[in-house]
MITORBA-632682 format. One record per residue (C-alpha): x, y, z. Coordinates in nm, 3 decimals. Each point is the difference from the previous one (the first is absolute). Example, Ala and Ser with C-alpha at 12.3 -4.5 7.8 and 13.67 -1.06 7.14 Angstrom:
PT,x,y,z
PT,1.230,-0.450,0.780 $
PT,0.137,0.344,-0.066 $
This chain:
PT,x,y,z
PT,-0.801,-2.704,-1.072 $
PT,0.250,-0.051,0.308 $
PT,-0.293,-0.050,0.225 $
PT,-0.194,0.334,-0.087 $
PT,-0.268,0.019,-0.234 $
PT,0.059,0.141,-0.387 $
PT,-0.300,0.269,0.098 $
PT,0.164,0.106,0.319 $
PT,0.354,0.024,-0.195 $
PT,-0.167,0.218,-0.238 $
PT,-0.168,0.239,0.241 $
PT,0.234,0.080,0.145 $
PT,0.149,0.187,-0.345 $
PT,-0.248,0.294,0.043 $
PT,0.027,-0.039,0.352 $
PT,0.410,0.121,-0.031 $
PT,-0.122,0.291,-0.269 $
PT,-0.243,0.147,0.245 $
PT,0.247,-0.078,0.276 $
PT,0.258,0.156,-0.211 $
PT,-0.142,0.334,-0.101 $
PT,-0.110,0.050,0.379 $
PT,0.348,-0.053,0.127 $
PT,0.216,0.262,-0.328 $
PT,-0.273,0.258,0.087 $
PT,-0.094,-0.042,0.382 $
PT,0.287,-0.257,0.152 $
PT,-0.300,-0.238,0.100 $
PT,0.003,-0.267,-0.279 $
PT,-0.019,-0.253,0.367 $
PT,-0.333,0.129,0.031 $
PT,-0.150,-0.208,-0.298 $
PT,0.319,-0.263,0.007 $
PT,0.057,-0.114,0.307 $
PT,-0.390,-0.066,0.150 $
PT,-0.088,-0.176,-0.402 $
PT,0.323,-0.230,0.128 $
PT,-0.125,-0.113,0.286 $
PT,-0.381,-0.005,-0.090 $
PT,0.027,-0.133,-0.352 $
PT,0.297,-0.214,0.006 $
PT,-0.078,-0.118,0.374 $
PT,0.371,0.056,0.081 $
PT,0.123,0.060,0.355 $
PT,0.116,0.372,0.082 $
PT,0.380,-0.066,-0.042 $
PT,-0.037,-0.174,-0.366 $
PT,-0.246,0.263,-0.078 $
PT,0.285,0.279,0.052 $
PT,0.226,-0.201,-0.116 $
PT,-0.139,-0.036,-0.332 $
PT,-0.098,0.349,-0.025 $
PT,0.334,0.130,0.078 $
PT,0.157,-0.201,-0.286 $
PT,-0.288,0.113,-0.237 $
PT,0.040,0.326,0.102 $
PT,0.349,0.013,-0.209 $
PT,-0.141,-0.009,-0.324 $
PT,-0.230,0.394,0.118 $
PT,0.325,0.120,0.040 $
PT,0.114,-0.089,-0.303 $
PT,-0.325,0.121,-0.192 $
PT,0.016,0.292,0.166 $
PT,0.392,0.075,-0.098 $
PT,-0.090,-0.029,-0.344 $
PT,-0.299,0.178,0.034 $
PT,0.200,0.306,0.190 $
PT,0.243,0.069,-0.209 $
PT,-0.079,0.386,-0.027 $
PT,-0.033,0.032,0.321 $
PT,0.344,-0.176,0.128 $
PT,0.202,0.166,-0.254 $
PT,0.250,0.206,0.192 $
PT,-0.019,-0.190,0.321 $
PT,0.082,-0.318,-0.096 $
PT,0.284,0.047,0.241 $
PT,-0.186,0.123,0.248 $
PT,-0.226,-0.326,-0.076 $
PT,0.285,-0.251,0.048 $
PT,0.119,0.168,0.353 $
PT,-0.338,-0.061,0.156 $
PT,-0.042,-0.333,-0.164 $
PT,0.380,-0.109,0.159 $
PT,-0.174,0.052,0.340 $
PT,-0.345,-0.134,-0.062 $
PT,0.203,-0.294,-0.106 $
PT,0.206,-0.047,0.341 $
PT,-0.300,0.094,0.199 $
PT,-0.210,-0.300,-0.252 $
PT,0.278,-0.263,0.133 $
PT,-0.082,0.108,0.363 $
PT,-0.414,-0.075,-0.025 $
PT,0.058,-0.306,-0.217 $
PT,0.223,-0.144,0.271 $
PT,-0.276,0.095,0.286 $
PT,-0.303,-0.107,-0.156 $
PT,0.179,-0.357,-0.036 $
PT,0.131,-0.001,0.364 $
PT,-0.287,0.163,0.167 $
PT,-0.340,-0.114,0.058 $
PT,-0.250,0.228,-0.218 $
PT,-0.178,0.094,0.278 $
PT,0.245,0.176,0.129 $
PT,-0.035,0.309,-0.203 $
PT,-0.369,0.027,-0.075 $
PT,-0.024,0.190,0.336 $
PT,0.157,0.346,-0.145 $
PT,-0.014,-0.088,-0.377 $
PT,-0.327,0.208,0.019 $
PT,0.154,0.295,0.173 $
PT,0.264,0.060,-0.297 $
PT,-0.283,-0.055,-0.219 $
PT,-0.218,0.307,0.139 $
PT,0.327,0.182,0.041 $
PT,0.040,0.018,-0.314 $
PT,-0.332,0.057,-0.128 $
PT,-0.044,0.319,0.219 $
PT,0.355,0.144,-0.110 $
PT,-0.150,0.006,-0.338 $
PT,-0.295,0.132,0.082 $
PT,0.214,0.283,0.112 $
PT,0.054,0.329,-0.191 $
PT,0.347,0.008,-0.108 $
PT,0.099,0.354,0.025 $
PT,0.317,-0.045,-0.235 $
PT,-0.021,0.093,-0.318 $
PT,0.236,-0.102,-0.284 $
PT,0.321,0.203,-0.016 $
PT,0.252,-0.129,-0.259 $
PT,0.260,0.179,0.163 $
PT,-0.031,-0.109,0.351 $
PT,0.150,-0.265,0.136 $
PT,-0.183,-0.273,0.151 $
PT,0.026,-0.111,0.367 $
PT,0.123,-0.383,-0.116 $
PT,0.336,0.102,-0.207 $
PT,-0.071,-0.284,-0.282 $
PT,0.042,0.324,-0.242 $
PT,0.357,0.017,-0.075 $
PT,-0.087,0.368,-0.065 $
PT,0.056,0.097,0.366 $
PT,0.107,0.342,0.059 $
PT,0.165,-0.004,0.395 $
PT,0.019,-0.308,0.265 $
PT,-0.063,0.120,0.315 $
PT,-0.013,-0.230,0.350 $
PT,-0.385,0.031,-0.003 $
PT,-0.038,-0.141,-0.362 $
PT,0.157,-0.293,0.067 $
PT,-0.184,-0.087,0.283 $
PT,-0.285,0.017,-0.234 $
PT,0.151,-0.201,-0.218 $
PT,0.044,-0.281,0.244 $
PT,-0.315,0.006,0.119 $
PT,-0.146,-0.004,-0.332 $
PT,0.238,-0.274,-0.066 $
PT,-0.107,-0.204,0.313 $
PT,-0.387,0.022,-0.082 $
PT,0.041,-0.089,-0.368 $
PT,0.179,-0.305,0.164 $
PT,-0.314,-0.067,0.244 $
PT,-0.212,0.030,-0.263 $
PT,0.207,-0.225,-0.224 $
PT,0.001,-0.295,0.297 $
PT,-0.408,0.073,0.017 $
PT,-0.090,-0.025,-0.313 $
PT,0.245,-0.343,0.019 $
PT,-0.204,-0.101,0.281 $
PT,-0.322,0.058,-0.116 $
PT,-0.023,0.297,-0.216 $
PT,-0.386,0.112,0.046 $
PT,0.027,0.410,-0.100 $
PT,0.369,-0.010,0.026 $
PT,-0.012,0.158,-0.334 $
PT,-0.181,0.297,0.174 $
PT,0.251,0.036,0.283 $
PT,0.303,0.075,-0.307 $
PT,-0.263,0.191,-0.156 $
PT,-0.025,0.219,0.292 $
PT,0.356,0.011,0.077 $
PT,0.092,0.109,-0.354 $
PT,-0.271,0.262,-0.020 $
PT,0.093,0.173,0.292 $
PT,0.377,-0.042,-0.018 $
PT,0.066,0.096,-0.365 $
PT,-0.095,0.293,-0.266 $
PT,-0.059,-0.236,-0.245 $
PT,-0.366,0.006,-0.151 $
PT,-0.262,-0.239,0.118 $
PT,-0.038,-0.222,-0.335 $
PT,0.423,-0.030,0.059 $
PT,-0.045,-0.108,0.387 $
PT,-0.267,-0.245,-0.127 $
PT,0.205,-0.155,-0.267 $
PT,0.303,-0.034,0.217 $
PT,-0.209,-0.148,0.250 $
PT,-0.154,-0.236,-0.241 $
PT,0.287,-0.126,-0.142 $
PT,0.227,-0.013,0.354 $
PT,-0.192,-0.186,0.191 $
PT,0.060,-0.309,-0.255 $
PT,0.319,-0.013,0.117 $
PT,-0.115,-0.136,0.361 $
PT,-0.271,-0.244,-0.225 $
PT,0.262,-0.169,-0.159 $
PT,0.231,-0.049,0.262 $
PT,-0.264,-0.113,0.198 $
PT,-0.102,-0.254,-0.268 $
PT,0.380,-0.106,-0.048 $
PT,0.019,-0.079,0.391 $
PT,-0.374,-0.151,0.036 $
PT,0.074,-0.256,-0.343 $
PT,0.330,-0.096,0.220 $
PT,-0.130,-0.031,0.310 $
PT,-0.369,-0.050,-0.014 $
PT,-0.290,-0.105,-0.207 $
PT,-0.120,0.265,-0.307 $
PT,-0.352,-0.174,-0.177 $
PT,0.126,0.152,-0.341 $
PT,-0.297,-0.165,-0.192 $
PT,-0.144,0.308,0.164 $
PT,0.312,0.264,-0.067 $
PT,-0.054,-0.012,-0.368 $
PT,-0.360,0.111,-0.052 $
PT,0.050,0.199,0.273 $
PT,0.307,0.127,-0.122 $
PT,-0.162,0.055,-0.394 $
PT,-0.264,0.195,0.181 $
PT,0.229,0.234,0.214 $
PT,0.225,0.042,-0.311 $
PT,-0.270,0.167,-0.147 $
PT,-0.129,0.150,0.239 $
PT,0.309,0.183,0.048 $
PT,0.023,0.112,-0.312 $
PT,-0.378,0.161,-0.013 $
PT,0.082,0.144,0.336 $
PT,0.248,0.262,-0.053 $
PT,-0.214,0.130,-0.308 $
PT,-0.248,0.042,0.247 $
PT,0.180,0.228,0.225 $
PT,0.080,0.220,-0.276 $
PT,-0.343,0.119,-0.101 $
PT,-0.177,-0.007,0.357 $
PT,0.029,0.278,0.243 $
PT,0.281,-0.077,0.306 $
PT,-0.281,0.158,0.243 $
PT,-0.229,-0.306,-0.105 $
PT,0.226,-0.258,-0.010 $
PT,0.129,0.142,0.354 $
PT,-0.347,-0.054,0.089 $
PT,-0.073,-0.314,-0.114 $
PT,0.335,-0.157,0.163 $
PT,-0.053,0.131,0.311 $
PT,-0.310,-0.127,0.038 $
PT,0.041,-0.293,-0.159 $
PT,0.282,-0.078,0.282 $
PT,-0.225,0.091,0.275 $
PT,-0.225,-0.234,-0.140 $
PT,0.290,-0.264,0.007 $
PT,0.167,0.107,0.330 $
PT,-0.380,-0.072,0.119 $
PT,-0.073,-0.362,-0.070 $
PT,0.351,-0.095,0.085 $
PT,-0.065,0.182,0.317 $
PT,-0.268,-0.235,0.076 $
PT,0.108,-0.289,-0.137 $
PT,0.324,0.051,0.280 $
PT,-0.213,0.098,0.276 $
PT,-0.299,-0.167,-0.103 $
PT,-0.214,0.332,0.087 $
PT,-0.261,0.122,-0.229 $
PT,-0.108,0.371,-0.033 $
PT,-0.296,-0.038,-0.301 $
């Protein structure tokens, strides 16, 4: 069909719900995605994120649906973060079409292990209705001061890096808002993870918007893909809710290093094991 085989079309269905449940409970769905891309379909690294950034739409949308307890409440809070994801998604679109891809997979594994290690992390804070958070999304907030809103803009700024990254190329970007979010709000984990789930679609489909424009999306591929994810992202957040945070925690951090690893030496061509 189009050039790809009905067998390969069709694998590529479970493929997205593995992918998809990986990336609503751990932010790595590009650990099962993005490798079956370029090993299965035999597409070059570019078309292979490509086609996983426009699949990747449809986990966000499994994953609203799915997360409706969780995002009641902050649904405000929700579409703030998503406005700058969004900006930040126009920013890596446009580099990953003017630059060469090479030119990134030198620190892409650094932000990768970054993140992974900051969840590893204890988190000290505990959930405190009643306390404001350091990012002011809350409308709830009880005094402004100078030093809050430097917070604010920094928080801002990174949510807008990690926006243009996961535009670019995206690999545990869903980690980095994880991170952010956990340590810059009182809002419980299962919350941080929804929001985080469902924001990061905003830079997915701006990204797709910009890469159907301006450069080539396979989308025999997108739609099993996309079935897959849509799935996927509705199992995921289920998931979350019944297994402990400490494992999960676990399990992405490691899962990250493993990532932040092989992209390592794939960039540097070095090899540890």
């Amino acid at each position: 069909m189009l050039g790809v085989s009905i067998w390969i079309i069709l694998l590529f269905i479970p493929v997205g719900i593995v992918a998809g449940i990986l990336g609503t409970v751990t932010g790595l769905s590009s650990l099962v995605s993005y490798p079956a891309l370029l090993y299965f379909a035999g597409l070059p690294a570019v078309s292979a994120n490509v086609v996983n950034k426009a699949s990747l739409m449809f986990n966000a949308v499994g994953s609203c649906i799915s997360s409706t307890r969780e995002l009641r409440g902050h649904w405000k809070e929700l579409f703030k973060i998503m406005v700058i994801i969004f900006f930040g998604g126009i920013t890596g679109a446009i580099l990953l079409t003017a630059l060469p891809s090479s030119s990134f997979t030198h620190i892409v594994p650094f932000f990768i292990a970054f993140g992974g290690l900051m969840i590893l992390l204890p988190d000290k804070k505990e959930v405190n209705e009643n306390t404001e958070g350091a990012l002011n999304f809350n409308p709830a907030a009880k005094k402004d001061t100078p030093w809050t809103w430097l917070k604010n803009i920094a928080i801002i700024v990174l949510t807008y890096l990690i926006g243009a990254y996961s535009g670019y190329f995206g690999a545990a970007s869903g980690i980095l808002l994880l991170v952010l979010l956990t340590r810059t709000t009182y809002n419980e984990y299962t919350v941080s993870n929804a929001i985080r789930n469902v924001a990061m679609g905003a830079a997915n489909i701006v990204a797709t918007v910009y890469y159907s424009l301006f450069s080539h999306v396979v989308w025999i591929l997108v739609l099993p893909l996309g079935i897959g994810f849509f799935i996927g992202g509705y199992i995921g957040p289920k998931i979350v809710r019944v297994l402990p945070v400490k494992f999960i925690k676990i399990a992405t951090g490691i899962l990250a290093l493993i990532l932040a690893y092989t992209q390592f030496a794939s960039a540097y061509h070095v090899h540890f094991l």
